[in-house]
C-alpha positions as CSV (number, residue, x, y, z in Angstrom):
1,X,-9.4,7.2,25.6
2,X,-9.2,4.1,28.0
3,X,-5.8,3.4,29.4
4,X,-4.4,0.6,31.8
5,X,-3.1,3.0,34.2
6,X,-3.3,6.6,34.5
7,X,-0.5,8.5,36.7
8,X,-1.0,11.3,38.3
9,X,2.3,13.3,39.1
10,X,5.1,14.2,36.8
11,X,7.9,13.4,39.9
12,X,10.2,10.7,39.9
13,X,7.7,8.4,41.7
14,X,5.0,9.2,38.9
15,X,7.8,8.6,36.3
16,X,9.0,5.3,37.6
17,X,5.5,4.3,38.4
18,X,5.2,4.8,34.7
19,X,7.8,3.7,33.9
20,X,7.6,-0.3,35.4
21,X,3.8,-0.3,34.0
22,X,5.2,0.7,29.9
23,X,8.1,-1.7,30.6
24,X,4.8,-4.8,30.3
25,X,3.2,-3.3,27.2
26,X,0.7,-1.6,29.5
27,X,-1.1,1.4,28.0
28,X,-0.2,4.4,30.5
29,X,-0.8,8.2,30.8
30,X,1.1,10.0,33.0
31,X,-0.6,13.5,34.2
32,X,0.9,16.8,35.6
33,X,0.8,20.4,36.2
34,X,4.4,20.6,35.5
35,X,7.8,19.0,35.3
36,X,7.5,18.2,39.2
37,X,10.2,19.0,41.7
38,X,13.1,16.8,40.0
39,X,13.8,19.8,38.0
40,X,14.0,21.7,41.4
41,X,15.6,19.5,43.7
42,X,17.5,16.8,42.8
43,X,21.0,15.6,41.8
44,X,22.1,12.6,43.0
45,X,19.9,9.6,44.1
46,X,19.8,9.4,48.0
47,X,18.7,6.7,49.7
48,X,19.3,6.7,53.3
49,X,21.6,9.3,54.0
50,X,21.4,7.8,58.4
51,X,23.2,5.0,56.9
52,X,26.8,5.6,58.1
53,X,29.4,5.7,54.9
54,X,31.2,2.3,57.3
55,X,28.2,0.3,56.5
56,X,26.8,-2.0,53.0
57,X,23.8,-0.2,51.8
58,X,22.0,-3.5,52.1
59,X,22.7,-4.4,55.9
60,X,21.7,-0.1,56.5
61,X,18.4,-0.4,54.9
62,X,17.5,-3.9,56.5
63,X,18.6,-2.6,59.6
64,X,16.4,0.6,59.1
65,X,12.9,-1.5,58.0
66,X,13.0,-3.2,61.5
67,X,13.3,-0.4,63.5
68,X,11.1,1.9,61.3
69,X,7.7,-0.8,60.6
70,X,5.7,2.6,59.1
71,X,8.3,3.7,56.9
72,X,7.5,3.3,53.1
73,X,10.9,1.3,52.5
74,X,9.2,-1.0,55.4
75,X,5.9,-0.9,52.6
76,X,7.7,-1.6,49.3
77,X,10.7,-4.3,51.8
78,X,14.3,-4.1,50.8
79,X,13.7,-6.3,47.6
80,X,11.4,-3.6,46.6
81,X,13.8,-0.8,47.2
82,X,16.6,-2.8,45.5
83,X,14.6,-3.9,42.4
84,X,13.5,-0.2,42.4
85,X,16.8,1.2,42.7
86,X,17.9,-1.2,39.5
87,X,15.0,-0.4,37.1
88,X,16.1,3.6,37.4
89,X,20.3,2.6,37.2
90,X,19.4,0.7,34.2
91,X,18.0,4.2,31.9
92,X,21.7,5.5,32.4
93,X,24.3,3.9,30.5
94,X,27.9,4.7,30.0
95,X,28.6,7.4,29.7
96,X,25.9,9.4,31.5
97,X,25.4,6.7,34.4
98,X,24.7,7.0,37.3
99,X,26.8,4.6,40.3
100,X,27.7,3.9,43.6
101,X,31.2,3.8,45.5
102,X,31.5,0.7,47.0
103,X,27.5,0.1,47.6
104,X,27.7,2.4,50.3
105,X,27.2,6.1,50.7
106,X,29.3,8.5,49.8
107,X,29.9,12.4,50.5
108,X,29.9,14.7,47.7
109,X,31.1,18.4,47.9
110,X,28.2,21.0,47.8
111,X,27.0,24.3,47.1
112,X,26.8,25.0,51.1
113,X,30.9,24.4,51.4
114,X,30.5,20.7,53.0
115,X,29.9,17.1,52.1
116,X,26.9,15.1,52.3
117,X,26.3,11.6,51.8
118,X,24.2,9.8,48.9
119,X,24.4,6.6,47.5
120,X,24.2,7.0,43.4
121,X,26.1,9.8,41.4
122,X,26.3,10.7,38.2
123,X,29.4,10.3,36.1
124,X,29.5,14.2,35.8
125,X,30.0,14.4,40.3
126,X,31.8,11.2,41.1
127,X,35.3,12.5,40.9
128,X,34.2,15.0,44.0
129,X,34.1,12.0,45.8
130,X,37.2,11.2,46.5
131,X,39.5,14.7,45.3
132,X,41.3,15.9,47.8
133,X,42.9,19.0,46.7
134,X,40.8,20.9,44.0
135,X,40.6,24.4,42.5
136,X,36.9,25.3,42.8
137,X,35.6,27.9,39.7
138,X,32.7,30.3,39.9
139,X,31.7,32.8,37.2
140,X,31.4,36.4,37.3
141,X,27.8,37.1,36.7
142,X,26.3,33.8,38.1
143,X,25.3,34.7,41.8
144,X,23.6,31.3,42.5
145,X,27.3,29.6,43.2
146,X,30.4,31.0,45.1
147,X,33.5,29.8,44.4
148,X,35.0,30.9,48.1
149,X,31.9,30.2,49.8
150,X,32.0,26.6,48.7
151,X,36.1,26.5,48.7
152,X,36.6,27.8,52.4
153,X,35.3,25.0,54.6
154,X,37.0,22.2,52.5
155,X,40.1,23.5,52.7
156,X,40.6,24.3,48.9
157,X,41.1,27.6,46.4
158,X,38.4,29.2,45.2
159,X,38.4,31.8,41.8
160,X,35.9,33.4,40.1
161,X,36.3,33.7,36.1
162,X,35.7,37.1,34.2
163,X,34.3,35.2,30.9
164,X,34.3,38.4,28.1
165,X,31.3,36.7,26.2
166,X,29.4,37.0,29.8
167,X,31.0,40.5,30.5
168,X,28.1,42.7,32.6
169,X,25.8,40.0,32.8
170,X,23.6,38.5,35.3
171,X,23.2,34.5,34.1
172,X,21.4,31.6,34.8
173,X,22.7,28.0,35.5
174,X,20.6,27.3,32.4
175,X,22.3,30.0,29.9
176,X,25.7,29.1,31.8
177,X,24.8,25.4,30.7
178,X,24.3,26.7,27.0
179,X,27.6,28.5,26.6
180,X,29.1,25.3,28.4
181,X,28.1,23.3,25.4
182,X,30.2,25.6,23.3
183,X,33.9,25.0,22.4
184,X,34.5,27.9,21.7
185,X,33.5,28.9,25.4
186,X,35.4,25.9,27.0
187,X,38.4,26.3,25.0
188,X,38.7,30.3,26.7
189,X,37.9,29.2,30.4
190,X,39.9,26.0,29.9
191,X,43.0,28.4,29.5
192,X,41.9,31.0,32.3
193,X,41.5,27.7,35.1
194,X,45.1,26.4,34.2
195,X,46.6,30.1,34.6
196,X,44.6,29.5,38.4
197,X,46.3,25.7,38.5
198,X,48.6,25.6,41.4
199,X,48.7,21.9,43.0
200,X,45.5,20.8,42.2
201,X,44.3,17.7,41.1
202,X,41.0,18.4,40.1
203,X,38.8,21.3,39.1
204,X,35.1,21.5,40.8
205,X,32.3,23.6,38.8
206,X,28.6,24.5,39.8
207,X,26.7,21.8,38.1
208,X,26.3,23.5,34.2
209,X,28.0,21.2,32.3
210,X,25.6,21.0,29.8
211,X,21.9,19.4,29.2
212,X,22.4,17.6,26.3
213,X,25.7,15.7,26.5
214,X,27.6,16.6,30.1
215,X,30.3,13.7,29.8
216,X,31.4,14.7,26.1
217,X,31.6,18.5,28.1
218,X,33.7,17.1,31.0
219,X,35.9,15.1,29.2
220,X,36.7,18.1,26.8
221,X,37.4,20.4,29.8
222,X,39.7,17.7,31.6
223,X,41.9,17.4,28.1
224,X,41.7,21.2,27.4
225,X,43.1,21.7,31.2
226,X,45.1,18.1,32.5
227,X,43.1,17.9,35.4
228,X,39.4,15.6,36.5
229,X,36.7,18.0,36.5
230,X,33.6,17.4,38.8
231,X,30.4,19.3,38.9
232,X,28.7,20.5,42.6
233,X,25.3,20.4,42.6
234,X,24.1,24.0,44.0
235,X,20.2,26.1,43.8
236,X,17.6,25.3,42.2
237,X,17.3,25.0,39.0
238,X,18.6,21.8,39.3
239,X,20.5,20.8,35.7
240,X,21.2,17.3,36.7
241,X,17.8,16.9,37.5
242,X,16.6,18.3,34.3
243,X,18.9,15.3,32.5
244,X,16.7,12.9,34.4
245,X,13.5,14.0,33.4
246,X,14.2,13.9,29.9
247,X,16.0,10.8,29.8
248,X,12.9,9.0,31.6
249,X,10.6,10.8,29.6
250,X,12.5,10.1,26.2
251,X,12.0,6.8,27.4
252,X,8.7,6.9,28.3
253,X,7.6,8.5,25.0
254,X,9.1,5.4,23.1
255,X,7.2,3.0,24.9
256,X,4.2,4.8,23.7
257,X,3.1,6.6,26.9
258,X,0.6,9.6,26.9
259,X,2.1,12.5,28.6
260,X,-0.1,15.3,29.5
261,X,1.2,18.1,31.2
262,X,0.2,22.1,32.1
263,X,-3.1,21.6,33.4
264,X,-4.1,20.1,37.1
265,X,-6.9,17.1,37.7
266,X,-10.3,18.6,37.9
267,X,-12.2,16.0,39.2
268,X,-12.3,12.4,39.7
269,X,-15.3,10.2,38.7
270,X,-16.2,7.4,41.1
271,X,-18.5,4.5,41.9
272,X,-18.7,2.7,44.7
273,X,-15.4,1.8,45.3
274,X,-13.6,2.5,42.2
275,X,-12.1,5.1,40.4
276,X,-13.8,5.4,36.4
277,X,-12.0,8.2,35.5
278,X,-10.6,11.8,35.7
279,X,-11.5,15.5,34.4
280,X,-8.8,17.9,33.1
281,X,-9.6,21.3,32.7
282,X,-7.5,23.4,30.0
283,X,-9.8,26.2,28.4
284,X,-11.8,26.4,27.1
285,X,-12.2,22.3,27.0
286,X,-12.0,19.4,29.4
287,X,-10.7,16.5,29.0
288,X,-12.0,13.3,30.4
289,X,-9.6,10.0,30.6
290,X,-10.6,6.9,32.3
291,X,-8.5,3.6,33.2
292,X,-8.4,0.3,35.0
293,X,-6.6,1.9,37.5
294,X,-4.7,5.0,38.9
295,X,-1.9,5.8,40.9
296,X,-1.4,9.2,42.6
297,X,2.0,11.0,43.0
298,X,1.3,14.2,43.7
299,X,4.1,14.8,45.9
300,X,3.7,17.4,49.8
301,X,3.3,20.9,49.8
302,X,5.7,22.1,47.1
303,X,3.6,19.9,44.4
304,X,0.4,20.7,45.8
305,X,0.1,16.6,46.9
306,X,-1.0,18.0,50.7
307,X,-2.2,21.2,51.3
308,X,-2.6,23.2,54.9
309,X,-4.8,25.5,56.4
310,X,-4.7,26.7,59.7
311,X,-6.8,23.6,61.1
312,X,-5.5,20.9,59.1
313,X,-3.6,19.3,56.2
314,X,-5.5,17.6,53.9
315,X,-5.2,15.8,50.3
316,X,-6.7,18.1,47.7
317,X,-7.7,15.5,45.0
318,X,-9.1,11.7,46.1
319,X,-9.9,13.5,49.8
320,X,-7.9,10.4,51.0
321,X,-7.3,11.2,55.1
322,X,-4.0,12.6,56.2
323,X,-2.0,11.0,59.3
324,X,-1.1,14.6,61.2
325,X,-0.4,15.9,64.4
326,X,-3.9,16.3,66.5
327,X,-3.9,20.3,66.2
328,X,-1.8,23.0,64.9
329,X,0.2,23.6,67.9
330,X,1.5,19.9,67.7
331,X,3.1,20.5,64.3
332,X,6.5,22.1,64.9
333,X,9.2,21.2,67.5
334,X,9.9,24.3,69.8
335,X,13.4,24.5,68.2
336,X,14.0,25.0,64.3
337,X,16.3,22.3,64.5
338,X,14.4,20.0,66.2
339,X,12.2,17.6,65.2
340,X,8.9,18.8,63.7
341,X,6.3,16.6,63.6
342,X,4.4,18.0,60.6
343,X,6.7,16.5,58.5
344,X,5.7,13.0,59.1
345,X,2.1,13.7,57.9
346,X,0.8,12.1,55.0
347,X,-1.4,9.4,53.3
348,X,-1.3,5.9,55.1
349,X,-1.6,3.0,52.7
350,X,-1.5,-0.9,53.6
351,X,0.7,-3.1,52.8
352,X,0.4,-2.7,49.2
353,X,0.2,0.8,48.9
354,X,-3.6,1.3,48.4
355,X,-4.9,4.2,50.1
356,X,-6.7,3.0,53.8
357,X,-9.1,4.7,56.3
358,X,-8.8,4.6,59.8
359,X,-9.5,1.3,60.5
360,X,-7.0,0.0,57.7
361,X,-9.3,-0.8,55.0
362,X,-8.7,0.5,51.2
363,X,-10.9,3.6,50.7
364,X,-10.5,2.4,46.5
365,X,-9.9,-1.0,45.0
366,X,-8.0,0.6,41.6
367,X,-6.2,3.4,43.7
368,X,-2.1,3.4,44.4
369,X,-0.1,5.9,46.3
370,X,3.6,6.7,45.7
371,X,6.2,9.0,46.6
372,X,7.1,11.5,49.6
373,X,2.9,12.0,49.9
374,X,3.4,9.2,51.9
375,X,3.2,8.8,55.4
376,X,6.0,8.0,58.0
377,X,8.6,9.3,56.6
378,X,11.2,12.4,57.0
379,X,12.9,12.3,54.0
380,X,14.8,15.7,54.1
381,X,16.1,14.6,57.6
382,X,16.6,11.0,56.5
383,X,18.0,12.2,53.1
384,X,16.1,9.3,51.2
385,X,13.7,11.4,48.8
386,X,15.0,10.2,45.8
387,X,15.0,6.5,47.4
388,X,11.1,6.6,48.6
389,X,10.0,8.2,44.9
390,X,12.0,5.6,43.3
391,X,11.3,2.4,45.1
392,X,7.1,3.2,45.6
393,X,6.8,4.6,42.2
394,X,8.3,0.9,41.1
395,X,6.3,-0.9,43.8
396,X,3.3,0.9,43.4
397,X,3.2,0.1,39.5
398,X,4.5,-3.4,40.1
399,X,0.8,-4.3,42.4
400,X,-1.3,-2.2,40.5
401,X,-0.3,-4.9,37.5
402,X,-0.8,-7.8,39.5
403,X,-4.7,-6.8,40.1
């Protein structure tokens, strides 16, 4: 089948990159071995977590794309990163939405007992915010989230809750998420957290309130107890990155995009400069699928995007150079916590996020890159994953369309 634009990558760069071509009437199939690392990862949506909480977003980022020229917000420029940041905002409406405080960052409670800053939260976190005093609720059973562990630093109350329908159980955040959705379940540790209720204005939960519909489980919970409830986004699984995927993908799938996912790109098919086509292998068949054009999102090392030996990194797929350190013992920092330079390697693009040589000329004319494979960038440090998959999935779709 022919398609407009085929997507390689099932992260939230490959799913906005998607998404902005479907959003013209383009014919799109997006490709990947799995769900991608949203499910892992994410939570909120940061965007440049350097930014001080003082400062407008918009003066930050500006600021940041003068003194950062390789960077891919300095690729995509701060209309790119806004427009970006809109097109996601605008899946999420009331009540599931997701918003900033003040358009500027914030600092949200964790699973680590501190705050960090982020810049859009989910209806289901927002209240964590700005509570001051809060009751903080693990579950017996459910190892991946501890009540005094997170409670301690910030100065709250902690309690873990002995659930009888969980009794002698180890659980997931996904089975926790299940019961959650249960009134039944809600109405019995709704009355066990307001036997624990001393001053507290606000109850804070690991982040299972339910998959399907979170804010009709919140607002239940803050009736059944007479306090705000928040969730704290903790391990992996990550539940409020599950809700992403499938509201983008429920999306997705009404704009009539392909989705193929399970099986890895075999092969590419190329002449001259341009890419006709892929391979994908699931046996005891392959599959071939050709478009107009392609844009890879493969993501770094956790989604296979870059791999490493012990010479070199490379990209596994187009064989599209990698920007790295000159040898192996250049990569890390002599520290942990300093700066390693390993992390800054990836695929240099121009100006329009088309793959480039050494000399700066586009190794394909139909090829676009998008996401953290990217070069020049340090997004854990920087905390602006969510920002770069966002903004160069939407760029990267947006000029693809315009050739």
């Amino acid at each position: 089948m022919q398609y407009d634009l085929i997507v390689i990558g099932m992260g939230l760069s490959g799913l906005m990159a998607a998404r902005t071509a479907a959003e013209t009437g383009r014919k799109v199939l997006i490709i990947g071995k799995g769900m991608g690392c949203l499910t892992l990862f994410s939570n909120t949506i940061d965007l440049l977590g350097k930014i001080p909480g003082t400062m407008e977003l918009r003066d930050g980022l500006s600021q940041w794309i003068k003194d950062h020229p390789d960077h891919p917000y300095s690729k995509v420029g701060l209309n790119g990163v806004e427009e970006g940041i809109a097109s996601f905002s605008s899946l999420f409406r009331s009540p599931y939405s997701f918003r900033a405080i003040g358009d500027r960052n914030s600092f949200i409670p964790t699973g680590a007992g501190h705050r960090r800053p982020t810049y859009l939260i989910p209806g289901t976190m927002i209240a964590g915010a700005s509570c001051n005093k809060a009751l903080i609720i693990g579950f017996k059973g459910f190892r991946d989230f501890s009540a005094g562990y997170v409670a301690g630093p910030l100065k709250w109350r902690g309690t873990t809750l002995s659930v009888p329908s969980l009794f002698n159980r180890e659980i997931s955040a996904t089975a926790l998420s299940r019961w959650m959705e249960r009134e039944s379940f809600r109405e019995t540790i709704a009355r066990d957290i307001r036997k624990h209720l001393k001053e507290e204005s606000c109850v804070g939960l690991p982040a299972i309130l339910g998959i399907h519909d979170p804010i009709k489980v919140k607002m239940d919970l803050e009736e059944k107890i007479g306090v705000e409830v928040f969730e704290i986004p903790g391990l992996p699984p990550s539940l409020p990155g599950m809700r992403i995927f499938n509201r983008v993908k429920e999306w997705l799938i009404g704009k009539g995009v392909d989705f193929l996912y399970g099986y890895p790109v075999s092969e590419i098919s190329v002449k001259e400069k341009e890419v006709k086509g892929i391979d994908v292998h699931h046996p005891p068949a392959s599959g071939f699928h050709s478009a107009d054009r392609f844009i890879l999102a493969t993501g770094r090392f956790i989604g296979g995007g870059l791999t490493a030996d012990r010479g070199s990194v490379s990209e596994p797929l187009f064989h599209l150079p990698v920007a790295q350190p000159g040898s192996r013992e250049e990569w890390f920092g002599k520290s942990f916590f300093d700066e390693h330079p390993i992390h800054r390697a990836g695929i240099l693009t121009d100006s329009s996020l088309r793959p480039v040589d050494q000399t700066e000329k586009p190794l394909f004319e139909n090829v676009w890159i998008a996401g953290t494979m990217l070069a020049g960038h340090r997004c854990i440090d920087e905390i602006s994953r969510e920002g770069i998959e966002i903004a160069t999935g939407y760029m990267a779709a947006k000029n693809a369309m315009k050739q």
